[in-house]
N, C-alpha and C positions, 0 to 999 in steps of 0.2 A: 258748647256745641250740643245740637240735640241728637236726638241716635239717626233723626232720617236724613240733615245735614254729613253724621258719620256716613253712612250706608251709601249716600249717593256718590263721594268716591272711590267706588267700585268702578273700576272698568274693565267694560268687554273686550275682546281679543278673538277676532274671529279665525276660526280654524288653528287651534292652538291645542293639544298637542297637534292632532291628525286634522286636517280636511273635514268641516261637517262641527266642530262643535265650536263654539261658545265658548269660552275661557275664561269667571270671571277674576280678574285679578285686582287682589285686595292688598298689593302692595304701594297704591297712594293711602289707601285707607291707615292702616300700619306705618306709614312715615309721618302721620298727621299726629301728635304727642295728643291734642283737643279730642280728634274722631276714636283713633284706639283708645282713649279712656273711656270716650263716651258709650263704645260700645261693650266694654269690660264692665262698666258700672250697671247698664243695661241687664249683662246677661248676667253680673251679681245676686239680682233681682231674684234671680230662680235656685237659688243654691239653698240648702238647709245644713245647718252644721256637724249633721250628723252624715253629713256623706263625703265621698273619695270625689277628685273628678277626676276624668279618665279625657283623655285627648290621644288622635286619633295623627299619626306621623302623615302628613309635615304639619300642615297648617291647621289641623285642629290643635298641636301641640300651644300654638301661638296662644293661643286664646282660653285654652283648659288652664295652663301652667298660670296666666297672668290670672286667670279668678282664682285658682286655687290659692294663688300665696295673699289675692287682697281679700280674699276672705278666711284666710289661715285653714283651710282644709287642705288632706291631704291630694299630692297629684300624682296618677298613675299613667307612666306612656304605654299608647299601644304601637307598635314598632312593627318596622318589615322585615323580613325574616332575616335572622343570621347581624342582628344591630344588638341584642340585647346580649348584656355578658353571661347570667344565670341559668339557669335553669327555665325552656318556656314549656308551656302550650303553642301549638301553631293550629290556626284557619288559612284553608285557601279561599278565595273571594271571586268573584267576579267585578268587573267593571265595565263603565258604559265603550269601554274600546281598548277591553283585554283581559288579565287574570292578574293576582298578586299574592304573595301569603303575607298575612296579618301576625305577629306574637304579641302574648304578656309572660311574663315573670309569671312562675308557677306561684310565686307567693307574694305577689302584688294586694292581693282584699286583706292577709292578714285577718284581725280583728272584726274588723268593718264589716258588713255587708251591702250597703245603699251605696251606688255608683250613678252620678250623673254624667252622660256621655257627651263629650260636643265634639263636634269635628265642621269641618266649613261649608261645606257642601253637601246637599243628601239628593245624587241622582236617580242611581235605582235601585241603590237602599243595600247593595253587595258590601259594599264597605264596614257600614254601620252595622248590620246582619250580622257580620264575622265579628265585629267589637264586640256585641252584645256574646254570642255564642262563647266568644274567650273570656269575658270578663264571668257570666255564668260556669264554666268550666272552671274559672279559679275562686268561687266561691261567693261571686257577689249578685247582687241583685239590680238590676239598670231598671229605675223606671219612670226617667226622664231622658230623651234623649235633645240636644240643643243645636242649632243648623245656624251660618249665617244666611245661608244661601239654600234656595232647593229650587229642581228642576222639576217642575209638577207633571212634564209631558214624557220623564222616565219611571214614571209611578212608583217611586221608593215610598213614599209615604204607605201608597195602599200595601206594597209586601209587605213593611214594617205591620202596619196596624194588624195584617191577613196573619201574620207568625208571632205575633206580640202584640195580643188587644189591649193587651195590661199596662202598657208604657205609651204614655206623651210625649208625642212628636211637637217640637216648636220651632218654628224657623222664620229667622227675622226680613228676608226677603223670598219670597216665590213669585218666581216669572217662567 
């Protein structure tokens, strides 16, 4: 299967959470063994060995966790507040319809420094924002970040770029 055969079993879910948005749900995508390789194998493509990947709770974890171990890097979760056992860092966030706090592990970069970030969606960049800010707080350096999905009419890409010219944004569908 090819990545745009994966990608097209995304489906929409209108007004999911709240009234007004768009919901795209990638759990036919994810049931399909063919399409979540295909798209794993995909986003393998962009990983260098010298880096951490970092996934973003919930469904960025899906996708960080599975390239990290097929390409033997290490995987760093970013978690919502009050989930991780150690010692964190916390961001609070914005989102396209509310607020959330983001943590990592104070000693999550360890050694490393190079973090490639993926998470599933990049709306209006709130999320992603606080990743990067926590994973720079614990000592690492993001400067790829990796999207299945983005929403171009909530302009995360341009905060992204506007607060961090220095990091690549890539996202395998924008609608």
């Amino acid at each position: 299967m090819d990545i745009g055969e994966a990608l097209a079993l995304i489906r929409p879910i209108p007004d999911y959470p709240k009234p007004g948005i768009l919901f795209q749900d990638i759990t036919p995508l994810l049931a399909d063994g063919a399409a979540f390789n295909a798209v794993n194998q995909h986003l393998a493509t962009y990983v260098n060995k010298q880096q951490l990947i970092a996934g973003i709770e919930a469904r960025g974890f899906i996708f960080a966790a599975a390239i990290a171990s097929s390409t033997g890097n290490g995987f760093i979760p970013i978690r919502k507040a009050g989930k991780l056992p150690y010692q964190v860092f916390s961001q609070n966030y914005g989102l396209e319809y509310g607020s959330d706090i983001l943590e990592i592990h104070v000693d999550a970069i360890g050694s490393h420094s190079d973090v490639l970030l993926i998470d599933d969606v990049l709306a209006t960049g709130g999320t992603v924002e606080a990743a990067i800010e926590l994973i720079t707080r614990a000592g690492g350096k993001v400067d790829h970040v990796i999207t299945l999905l983005e929403i171009q009419a909530l302009n995360g890409r341009q905060r992204l770029l506007d607060k961090f010219p220095h990091i690549r944004v890539t996202s395998l569908i924008v609608y």
